[in-house]
N, C-alpha and C positions, 0 to 999 in steps of 0.2 A: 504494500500500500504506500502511495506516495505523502508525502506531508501536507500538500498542495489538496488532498483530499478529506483534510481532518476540518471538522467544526470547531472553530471560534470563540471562547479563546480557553486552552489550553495548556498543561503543561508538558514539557517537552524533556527527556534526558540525550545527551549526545553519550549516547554508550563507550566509547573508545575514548574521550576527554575524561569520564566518570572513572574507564578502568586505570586509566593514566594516572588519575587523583591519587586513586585506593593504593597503586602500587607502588609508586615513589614514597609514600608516607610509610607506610608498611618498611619499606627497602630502609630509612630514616630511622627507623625505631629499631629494627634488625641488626645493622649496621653500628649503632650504638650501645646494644645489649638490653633496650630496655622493652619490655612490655606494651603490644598498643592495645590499651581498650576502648576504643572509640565512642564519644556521646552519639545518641542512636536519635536522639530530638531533631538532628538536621531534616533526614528522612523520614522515618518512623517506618518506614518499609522492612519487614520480615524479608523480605528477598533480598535486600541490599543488605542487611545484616549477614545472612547466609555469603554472601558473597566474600565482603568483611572478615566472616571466618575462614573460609577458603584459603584468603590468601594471607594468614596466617595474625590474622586478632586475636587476643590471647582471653578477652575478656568482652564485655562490653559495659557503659556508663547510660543510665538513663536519668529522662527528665523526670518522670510518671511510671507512678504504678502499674498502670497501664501497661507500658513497654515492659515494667520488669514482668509482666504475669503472661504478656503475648510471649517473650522469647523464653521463657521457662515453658512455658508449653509446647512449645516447637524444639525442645530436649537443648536449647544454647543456653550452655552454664556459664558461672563467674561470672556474676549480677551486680553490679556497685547501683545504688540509688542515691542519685547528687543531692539530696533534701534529706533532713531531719523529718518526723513524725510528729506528732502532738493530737493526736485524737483517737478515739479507743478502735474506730474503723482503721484507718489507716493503719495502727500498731498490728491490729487482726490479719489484715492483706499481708504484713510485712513477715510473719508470723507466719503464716501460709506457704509465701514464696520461699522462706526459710528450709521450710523443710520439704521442699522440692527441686534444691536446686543449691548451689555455691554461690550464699549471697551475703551482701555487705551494705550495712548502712552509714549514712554519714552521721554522726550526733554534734551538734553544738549548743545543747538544750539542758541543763538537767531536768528539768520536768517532764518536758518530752523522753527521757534517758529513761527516767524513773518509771512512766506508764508503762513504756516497753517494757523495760522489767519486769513487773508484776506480770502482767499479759502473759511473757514470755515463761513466766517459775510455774504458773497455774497448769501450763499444756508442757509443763516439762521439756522446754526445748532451752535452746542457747542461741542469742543473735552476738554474728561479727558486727564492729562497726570503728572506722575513723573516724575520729574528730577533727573538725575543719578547721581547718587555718586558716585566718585572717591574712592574706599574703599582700595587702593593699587596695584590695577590692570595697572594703567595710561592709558588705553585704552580712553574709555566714562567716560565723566562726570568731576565731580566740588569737588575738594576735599573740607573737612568738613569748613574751614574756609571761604573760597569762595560761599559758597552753598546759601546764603541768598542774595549777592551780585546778581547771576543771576538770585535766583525765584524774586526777586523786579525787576529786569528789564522787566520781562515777567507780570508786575501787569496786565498794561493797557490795557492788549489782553482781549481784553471782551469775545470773542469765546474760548476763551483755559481755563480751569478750573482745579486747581490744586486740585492735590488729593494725594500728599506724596513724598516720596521717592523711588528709586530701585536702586540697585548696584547689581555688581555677580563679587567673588575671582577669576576671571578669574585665575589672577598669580600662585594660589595657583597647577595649574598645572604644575608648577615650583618643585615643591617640592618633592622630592628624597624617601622619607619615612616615614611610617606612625606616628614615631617620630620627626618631621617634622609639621606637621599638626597642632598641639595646639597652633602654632604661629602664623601660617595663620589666622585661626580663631582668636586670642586676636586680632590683628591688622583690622580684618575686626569689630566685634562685638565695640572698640574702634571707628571708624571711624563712623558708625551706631550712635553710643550713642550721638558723639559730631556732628555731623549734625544735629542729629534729637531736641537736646537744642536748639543748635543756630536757628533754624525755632521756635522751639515752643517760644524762648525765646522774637524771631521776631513779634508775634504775629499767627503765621502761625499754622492750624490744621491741625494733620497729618492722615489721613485717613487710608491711606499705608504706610505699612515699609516692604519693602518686599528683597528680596537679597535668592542665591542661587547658589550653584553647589553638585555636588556625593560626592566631598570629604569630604565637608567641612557641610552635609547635619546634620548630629547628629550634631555637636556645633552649628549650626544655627537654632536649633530644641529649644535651650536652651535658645535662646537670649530672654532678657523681651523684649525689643523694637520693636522684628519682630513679624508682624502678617502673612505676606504671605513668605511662603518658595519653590526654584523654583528648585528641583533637578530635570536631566534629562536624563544623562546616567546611575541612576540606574536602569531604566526598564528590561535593558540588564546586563550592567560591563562589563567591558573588562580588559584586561592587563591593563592599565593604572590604573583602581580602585586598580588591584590587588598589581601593586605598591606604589602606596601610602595608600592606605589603608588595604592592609593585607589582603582582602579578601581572600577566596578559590578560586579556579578555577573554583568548582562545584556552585557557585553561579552565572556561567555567562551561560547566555543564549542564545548568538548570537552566531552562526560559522557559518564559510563559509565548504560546504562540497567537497573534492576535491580528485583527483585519480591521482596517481604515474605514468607519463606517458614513462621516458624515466631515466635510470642510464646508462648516458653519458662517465663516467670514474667512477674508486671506488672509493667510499665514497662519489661520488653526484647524487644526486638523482633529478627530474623534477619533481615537478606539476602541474597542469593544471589550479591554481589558482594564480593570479599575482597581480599587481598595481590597476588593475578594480575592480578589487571582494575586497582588505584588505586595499587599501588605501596606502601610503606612510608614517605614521605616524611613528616615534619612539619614541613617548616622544611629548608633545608639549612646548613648549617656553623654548626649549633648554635641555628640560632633557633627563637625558643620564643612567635612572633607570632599563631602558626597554632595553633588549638583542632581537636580529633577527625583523622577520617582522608579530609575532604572536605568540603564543604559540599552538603546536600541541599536542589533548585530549588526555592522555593516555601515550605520551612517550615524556618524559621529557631528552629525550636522543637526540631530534632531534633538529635543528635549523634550521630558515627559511634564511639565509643567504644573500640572494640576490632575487629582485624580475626585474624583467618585467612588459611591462602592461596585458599578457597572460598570464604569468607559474611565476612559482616558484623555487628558486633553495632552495634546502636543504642538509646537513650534520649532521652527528652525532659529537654531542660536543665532543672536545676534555676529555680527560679522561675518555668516556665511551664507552658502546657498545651494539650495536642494529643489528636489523633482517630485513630488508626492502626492496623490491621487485617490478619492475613495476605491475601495476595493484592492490598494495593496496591502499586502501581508507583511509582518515581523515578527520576528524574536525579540526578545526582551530579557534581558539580565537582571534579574530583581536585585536589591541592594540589599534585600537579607533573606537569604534562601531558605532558613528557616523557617520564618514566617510564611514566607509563600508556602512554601512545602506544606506546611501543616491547612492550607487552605483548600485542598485538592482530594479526591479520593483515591486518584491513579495517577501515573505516569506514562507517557506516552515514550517506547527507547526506539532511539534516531541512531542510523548508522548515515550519515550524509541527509539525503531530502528520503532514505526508503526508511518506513515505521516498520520494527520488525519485531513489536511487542509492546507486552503493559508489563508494568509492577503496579502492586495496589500499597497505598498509604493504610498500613492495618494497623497501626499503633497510635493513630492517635485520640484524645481525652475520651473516656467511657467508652473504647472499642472492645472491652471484654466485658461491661456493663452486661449483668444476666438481668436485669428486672425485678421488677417490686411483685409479690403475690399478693392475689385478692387482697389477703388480710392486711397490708400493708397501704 
């Protein structure tokens, strides 16, 4: 089937850019000795996970329960869940997955520490779990100096079993430019080093040292203290990698595919792909690196200017000039592939202009939701 043949507007994988991603990162973590378990929130696709494993993921990192209970069912162990718990549901799921599989939670809670607990001594099980390091994100977790202060409060939990550390640069999505970058990373690999003393220094064996994101994945590839590395929008890339890290555009593999539906007045043009299909993203935690609502393949002449939650509006940047007509088609490079991704049920895989298959989005939020009975 050609692509030329597909309905408006959709998502698109360039299969051979995708395999490209998985293998050189894979090759990165190999090369280096350490561990890759990939965050599985980019895609949430069971198929691309399989793949992931294939070519040699040792683990994988999720956003949602969800993912963790779809790839335990689909028999892919070594489960890390990048969130804490705090409610007796949630502890229950966590509890479940526990004993169906090699799994790991993150704690940065004692309350939430504590619930699991008890939950956990009642059904006679043991949950692993990291505590998250503050690495400069202030999000989750215990910065380096405080880090031993809370894995001691969590001694006496006899069901909870520690097993290391985890942190992720969230912040470093802050950062303007690939010049930019080697700071992030000193400050995270710093943060890493003097945690992981103060626990060992405490008496504490650290099993995990794990920490991750796209950007920041080659300097975190380097670290001696990390053994697991959690990169997850390289599968795809999108604008956002492209900003901070200088990629090509030819190394992203996600777009949404879309068709020129309406030029309302000159110089604006309609798409028929809006806020549902690319997300609202410009930049995350304030950056202002990223121009329009995507980059469109091919002509760098255009901007995606303004969105909707249906269409798209577009113009040709100022100082240039373009040719463009209802009824031509594009690709679109979303500027956070994550969010896109998770806006999709399927995937459309592209070898050139021939489709020569789906993956289905099966991981994401309430995808293993069984329902409420009458009585409920």
């Amino acid at each position: 089937m050609k692509k030329e043949l597909l309905q408006t507007p959709t998502m698109i994988i360039d299969k051979k850019v995708m395999m490209d991603n998985l293998r050189l990162s894979q090759q990165a973590a190999d090369k280096s000795s350490k561990q890759l378990w990939p965050m599985i929130k980019t895609h949430k696709s069971i198929g691309i996970a399989k793949i992931q494993k294939e070519l040699g993921a040792c683990g994988f990192l999720t956003g949602t329960l969800d993912e963790c209970e779809a790839l335990c069912k689909e028999g892919l162990d070594n489960l890390m869940y990048a969130y804490p718990v705090a409610d007796r549901q949630a502890c229950k799921r966590v509890i479940d997955i526990a004993a169906k599989c090699s799994f790991i939670i993150r704690l940065d809670s004692f309350a939430g520490a504590e619930m699991l607990n008890e939950m956990a001594k009642e059904v006679g099980t043991k949950i692993q779990y990291t505590v998250i390091l503050d690495s400069g994100g202030h999000r989750f977790g215990h910065e380096p100096d405080k880090i031993v202060e809370f894995a001691d409060s969590l001694k006496s939990m006899e069901a909870l079993v520690f097993m290391g550390i985890s942190t992720h640069p969230g912040h470093v999505y802050a950062c303007t430019g690939p010049e930019e970058l080697d700071e992030y990373i000193k400050g995270e690999n710093k943060a890493i080093e003097e945690a992981a003393a103060n626990l060992r220094n405490a008496g504490y064996q650290l099993d995990i040292i794990s920490t991750g994101s796209t950007p920041t994945f080659e300097g975190e590839a380097e670290m001696a203290q990390v053994n697991i590395v959690h990169p997850g929008a390289y599968v795809f890339n999108d604008c956002m990698q492209k900003a901070f890290k200088g990629i090509d555009y030819d190394r992203c593999a996600l777009s949404v595919y879309t068709t020129v539906i309406s030029n309302p007045r000159p110089g604006v043009y309609i798409c028929d792909a809006g806020s549902k299909c690319l997300g609202l993203d410009k930049g995350a935690h304030g950056n202002t690196s990223i121009s329009g609502h995507g980059y469109i393949k091919d002509h760098p002449e255009l901007e995606i200017f303004s969105l909707s939650e249906e269409v798209g509006k577009i113009k040709i940047r100022e100082g240039m000039s373009g040719n463009i007509k209802v009824g031509d088609r594009f690709e679109i490079i979303p500027n956070h592939a994550c969010s896109a991704a998770n806006l999709t049920s399927y995937y459309f895989m592209a070898e050139g202009d021939e489709i020569i298959g789906t993956l289905r989005t099966d991981m994401r939020s309430n995808s293993t939701f069984k329902g409420l009975s009458r009585s409920q």
